[in-house]
N, C-alpha and C positions, 0 to 999 in steps of 0.2 A: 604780668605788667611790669615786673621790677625788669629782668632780662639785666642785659649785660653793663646796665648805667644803677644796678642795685636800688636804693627807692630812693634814687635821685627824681625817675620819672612824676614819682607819687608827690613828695614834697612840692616839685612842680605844679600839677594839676591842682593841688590843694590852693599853691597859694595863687592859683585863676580861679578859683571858686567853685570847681568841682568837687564832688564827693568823693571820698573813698571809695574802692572800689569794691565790690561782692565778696569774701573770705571764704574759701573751701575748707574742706572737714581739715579741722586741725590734725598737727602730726606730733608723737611724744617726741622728744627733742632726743632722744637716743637711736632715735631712726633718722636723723638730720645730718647728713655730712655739713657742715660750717666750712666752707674754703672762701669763697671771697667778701671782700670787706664792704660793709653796707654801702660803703662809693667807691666802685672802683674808679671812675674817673670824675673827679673834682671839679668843678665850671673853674675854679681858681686857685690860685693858692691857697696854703692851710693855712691861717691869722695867728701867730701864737702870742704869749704876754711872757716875756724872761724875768726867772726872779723873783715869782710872782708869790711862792712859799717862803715865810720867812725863816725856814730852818735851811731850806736847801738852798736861799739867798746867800745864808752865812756859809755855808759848806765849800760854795761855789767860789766864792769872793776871797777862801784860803788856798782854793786848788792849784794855782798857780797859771790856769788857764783862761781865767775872768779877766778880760780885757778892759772891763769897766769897773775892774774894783779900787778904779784911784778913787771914783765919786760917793765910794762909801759900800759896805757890806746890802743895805736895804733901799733901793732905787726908791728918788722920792716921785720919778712921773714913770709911767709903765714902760718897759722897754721891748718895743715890738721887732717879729723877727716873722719869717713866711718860710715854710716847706712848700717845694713845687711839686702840682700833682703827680707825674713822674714817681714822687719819691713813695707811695701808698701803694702797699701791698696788703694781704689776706692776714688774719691775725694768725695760719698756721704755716705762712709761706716763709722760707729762706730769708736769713738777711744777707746780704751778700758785705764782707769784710773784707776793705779795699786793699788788700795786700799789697805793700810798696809802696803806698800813698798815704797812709795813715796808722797809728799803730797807739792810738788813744781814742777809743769805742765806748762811748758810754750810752746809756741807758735811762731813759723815767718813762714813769706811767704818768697820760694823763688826762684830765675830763674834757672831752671833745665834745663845741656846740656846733649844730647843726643847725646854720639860719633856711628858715624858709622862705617866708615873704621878703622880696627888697625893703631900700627904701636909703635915703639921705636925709641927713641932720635931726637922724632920731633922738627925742630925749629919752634919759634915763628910767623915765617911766613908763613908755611906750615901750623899752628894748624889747619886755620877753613876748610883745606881740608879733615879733619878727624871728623868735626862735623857736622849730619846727620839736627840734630835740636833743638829746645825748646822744654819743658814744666813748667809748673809751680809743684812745692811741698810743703808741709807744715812740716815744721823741728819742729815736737815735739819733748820736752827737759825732762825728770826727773832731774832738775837744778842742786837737793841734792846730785845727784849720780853723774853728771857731776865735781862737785867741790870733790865730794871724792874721785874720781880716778886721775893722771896725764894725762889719754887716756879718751878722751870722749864718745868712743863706747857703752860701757855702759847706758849712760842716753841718749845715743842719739836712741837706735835698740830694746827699749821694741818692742814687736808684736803691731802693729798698728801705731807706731810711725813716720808713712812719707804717709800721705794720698799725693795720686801722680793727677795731671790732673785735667782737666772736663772730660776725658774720651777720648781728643783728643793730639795731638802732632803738633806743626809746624815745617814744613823742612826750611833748610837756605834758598831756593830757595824762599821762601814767606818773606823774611823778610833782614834786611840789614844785611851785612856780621859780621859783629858784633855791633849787635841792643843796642841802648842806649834806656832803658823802664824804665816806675814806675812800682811798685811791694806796693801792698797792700793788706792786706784782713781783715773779717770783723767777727767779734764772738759776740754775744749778741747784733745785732742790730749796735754794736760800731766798727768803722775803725782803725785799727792802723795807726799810721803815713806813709807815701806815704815814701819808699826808691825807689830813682833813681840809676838804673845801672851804672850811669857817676859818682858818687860818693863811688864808692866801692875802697879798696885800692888798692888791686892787681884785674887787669883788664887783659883780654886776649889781 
């Protein structure tokens, strides 16, 4: 059922009110090749929140590349930015490094929601009836291009620039209503610092 729109189709179905569909003999996940990312193609943009850890708020706001850090190291209203679908690749696929066009590549992990059901002018209490699930993404940056535009778009939506998943997605039903996690990953061997979800500044 999932097929080449990954369990975009399912999310869908669910939130018309269909069931789940029927599960076949499970597989040990060491007979599972992992190549594409639980969306490979997105209905929209990716929604993101900048800034939103206050450690990597202050990190960012001395880099030299924070365009918005005359307003202060800790944004006091959320500062939103969108990766376009395009940019979503497999969590084991290439990233392609824009040689000649940028030569400040960076890097974070970070907790990706999966909304399900629509909806407008939801409140705060209603949100997580609208969120299907998790995954994980990796928000690669063209830094240069982030600091030379006001709109982050730009350095945030090169092609290849948001490897999505291990290939999987968790629904809320597996996990707490709104999960307090660490978030890390690791490039040449080397861990970045361990961010905790309970320290983010706007929080659902």
């Amino acid at each position: 059922m999932c097929g080449r729109w990954g369990v975009l189709s399912i999310i869908e179905a669910l939130a018309s009110g269909a069931a789940l569909p029927k599960t076949l003999a499970p597989l040990a996940l060491s007979d599972v090749h992992i190549g594409a990312p639980p969306l490979p193609k997105p209905r929209r943009n990716i929604f993101c929140v900048g800034k939103n850890y206050f450690a990597h708020a202050r990190e960012f706001a001395g880099s030299g590349f924070d365009s918005s850090a005359a307003a202060g190291d800790i944004p006091k209203v959320p500062i939103y930015f969108s990766k376009v679908p395009e940019s979503v690749i497999g969590p084991n696929a290439t990233i392609e490094i824009p040689v000649g066009v940028s030569d400040a590549i960076d890097y974070e992990v970070e907790l990706a929601v999966i909304i399900g059901k629509g909806g407008k002018g939801i409140t705060a209490k209603d949100a997580m009836q609208h969120v299907w699930g998790y995954t994980i993404i990796n928000d690669v940056t063209a830094r240069d291009w982030q600091s030379r535009h006001s709109q982050w778009l730009l350095g945030k939506s090169f092609d290849t620039f948001c490897p999505m998943g291990r290939g999987w997605s968790v629904p809320t039903s597996a996990t707490a209503a709104t999960p307090t996690c660490a978030v890390s990953s690791t490039a040449n061997c080397a861990r970045t610092p361990t961010q905790a979800t309970s320290f983010s500044r706007f929080r659902p």
